[in-house]
C-alpha positions in Angstrom: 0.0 0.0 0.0 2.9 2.2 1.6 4.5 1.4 -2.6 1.6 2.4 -4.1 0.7 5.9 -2.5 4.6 6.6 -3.6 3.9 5.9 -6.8 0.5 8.2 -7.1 2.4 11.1 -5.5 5.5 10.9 -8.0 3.1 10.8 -11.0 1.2 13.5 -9.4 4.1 15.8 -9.0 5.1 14.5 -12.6 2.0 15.6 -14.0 2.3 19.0 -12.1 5.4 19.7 -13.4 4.3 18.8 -17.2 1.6 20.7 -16.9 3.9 24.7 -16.3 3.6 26.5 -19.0 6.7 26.9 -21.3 7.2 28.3 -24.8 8.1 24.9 -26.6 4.0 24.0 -25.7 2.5 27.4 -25.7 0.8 27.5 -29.2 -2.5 27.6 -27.6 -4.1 28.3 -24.3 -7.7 28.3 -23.1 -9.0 31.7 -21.2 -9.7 30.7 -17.6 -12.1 32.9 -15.4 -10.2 36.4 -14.3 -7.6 36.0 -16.8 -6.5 38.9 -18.9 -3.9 39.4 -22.1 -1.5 41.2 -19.1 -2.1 38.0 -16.5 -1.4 35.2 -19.8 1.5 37.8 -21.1 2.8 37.8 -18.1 2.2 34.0 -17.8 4.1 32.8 -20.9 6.1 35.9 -21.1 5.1 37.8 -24.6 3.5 40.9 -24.9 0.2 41.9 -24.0 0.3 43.4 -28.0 1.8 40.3 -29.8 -1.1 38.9 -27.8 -3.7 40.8 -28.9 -2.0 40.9 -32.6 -1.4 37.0 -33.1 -5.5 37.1 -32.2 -6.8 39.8 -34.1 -7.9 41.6 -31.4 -8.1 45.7 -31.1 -10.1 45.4 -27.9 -8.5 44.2 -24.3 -11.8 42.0 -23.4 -10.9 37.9 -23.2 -13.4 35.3 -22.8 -13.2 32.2 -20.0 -13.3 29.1 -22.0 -11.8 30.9 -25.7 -8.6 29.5 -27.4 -5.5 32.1 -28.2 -2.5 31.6 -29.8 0.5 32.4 -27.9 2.5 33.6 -30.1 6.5 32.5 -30.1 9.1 34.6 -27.7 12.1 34.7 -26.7 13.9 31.3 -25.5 14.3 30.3 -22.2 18.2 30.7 -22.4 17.8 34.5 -23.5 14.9 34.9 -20.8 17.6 33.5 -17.9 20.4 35.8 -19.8 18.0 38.7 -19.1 17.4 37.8 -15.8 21.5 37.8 -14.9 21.9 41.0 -16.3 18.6 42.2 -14.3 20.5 40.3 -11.1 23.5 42.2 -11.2 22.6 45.4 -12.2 19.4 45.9 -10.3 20.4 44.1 -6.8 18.9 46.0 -4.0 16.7 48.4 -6.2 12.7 48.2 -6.7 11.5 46.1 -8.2 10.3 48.4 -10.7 13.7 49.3 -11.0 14.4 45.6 -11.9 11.4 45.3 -14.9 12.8 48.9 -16.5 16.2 47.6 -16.6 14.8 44.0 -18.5 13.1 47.1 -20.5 16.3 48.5 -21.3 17.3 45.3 -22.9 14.2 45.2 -25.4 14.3 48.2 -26.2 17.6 48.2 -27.5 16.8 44.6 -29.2 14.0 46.3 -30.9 15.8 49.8 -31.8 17.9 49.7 -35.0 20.9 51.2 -33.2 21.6 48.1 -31.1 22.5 44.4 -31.9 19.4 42.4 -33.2 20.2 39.2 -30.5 19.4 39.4 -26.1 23.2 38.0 -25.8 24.2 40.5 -28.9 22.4 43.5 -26.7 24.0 42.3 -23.4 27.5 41.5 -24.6 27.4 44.5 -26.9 30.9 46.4 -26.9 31.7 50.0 -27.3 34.2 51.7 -30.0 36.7 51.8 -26.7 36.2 48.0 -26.3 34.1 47.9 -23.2 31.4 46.1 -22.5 28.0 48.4 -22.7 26.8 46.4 -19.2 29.1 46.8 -16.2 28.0 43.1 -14.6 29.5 41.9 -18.0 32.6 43.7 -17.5 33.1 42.8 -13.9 31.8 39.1 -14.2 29.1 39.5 -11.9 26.4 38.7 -15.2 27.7 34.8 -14.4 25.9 35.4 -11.0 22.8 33.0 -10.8 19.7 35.4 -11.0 17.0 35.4 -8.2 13.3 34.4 -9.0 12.4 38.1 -8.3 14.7 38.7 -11.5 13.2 36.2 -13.4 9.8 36.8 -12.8 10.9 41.2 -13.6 11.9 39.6 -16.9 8.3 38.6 -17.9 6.9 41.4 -16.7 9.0 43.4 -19.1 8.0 41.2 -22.0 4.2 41.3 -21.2 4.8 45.3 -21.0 6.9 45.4 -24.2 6.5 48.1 -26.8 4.3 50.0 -24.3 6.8 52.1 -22.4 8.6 55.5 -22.8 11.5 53.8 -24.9 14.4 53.7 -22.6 17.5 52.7 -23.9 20.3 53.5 -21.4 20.0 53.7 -17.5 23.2 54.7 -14.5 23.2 56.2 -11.4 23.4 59.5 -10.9 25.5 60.0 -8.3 28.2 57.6 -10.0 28.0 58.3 -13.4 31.5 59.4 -14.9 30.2 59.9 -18.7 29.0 63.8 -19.5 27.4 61.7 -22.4 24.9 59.8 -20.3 24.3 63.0 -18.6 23.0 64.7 -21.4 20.6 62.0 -22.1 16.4 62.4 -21.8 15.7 60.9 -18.6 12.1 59.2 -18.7 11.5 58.4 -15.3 13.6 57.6 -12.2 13.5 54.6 -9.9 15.2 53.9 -7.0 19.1 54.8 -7.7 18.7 54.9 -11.3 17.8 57.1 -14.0 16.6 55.5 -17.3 17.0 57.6 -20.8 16.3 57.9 -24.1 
């Protein structure tokens, strides 16, 4: 009896664990009651307007019991990669602070200005030969990232293409470059400053 209670709690655990969402399985998902395109975005980490794109939808409103398609991402590996560079950068700030730096790092995959790859955008160099991310620089990017990172990373990719297009942030009171300086700041969290 004892063997056979083991065996329906491993399979249960099994099952739970085959049932988490991930992007490999996530070309369809049924609307459950007081879900939303930000709650499945967030979910399965794509944007609320991919979401609303890959279903032809102009309007926010989702049905319980509807199919959408969940439209492709970004790969796990690139998601984690994100999450480092939010880990080391963002330790100890809000975390708001933590989602508008994962911002950063789409907005510059999406701007023409920048490398068209997450690891292309985070190990991006500068005419001078440094790295455009300090945590690269210093090695603390090969840091494991926490969950809060992780979880700041989908929020950023639910939210993407909806904020005020920041493409740099630093702090203030340690910034060296006049460039950075010069910069439109959009909004200012914790000890950083994010620009355009």
């Amino acid at each position: 009896m004892k063997k056979l209670k083991k065996i329906a709690i491993t399979m249960t655990m099994a099952l739970g664990f085959m049932a988490l969402p991930t992007v490999a399985d996530a070309a369809s998902y049924t609307v459950q009651k007081g879900d939303s395109f930000w709650s499945i975005g967030k979910k399965y980490g794509v944007s609320v307007l991919s979401l609303q794109k890959a279903n032809n939808r102009t309007s926010s409103v989702v049905y319980a019991g509807e199919a959408l398609t969940i439209p492709s991402t970004i790969t796990a590996a690139d998601k984690e990669l994100m999450a480092k560079l939010v880990h080391a950068e963002a330790k100890g700030e809000p975390y708001a602070g933590k989602v508008a730096v994962a911002t950063v790092i789409l907005n510059r995959l999406d701007h023409p200005d920048f490398p068209n790859t997450i690891s292309g955008v985070v190990y991006q160099r500068s005419a001078s030969g440094h790295y455009a991310f300090t945590p690269v620089q210093s090695g603390s990017i090969n840091v494991a990232a926490d969950a809060e990172a992780r979880k700041a990373v989908n929020e950023a990719l639910a939210f993407r293409g909806q904020g005020k297009g920041s493409l740099y942030f630093y702090n203030p009171k340690t910034a060296k470059s006049t460039w950075i300086l010069s910069r439109e700041v959009t909004i200012s969290i914790g000890n950083h400053r994010f620009a355009k």
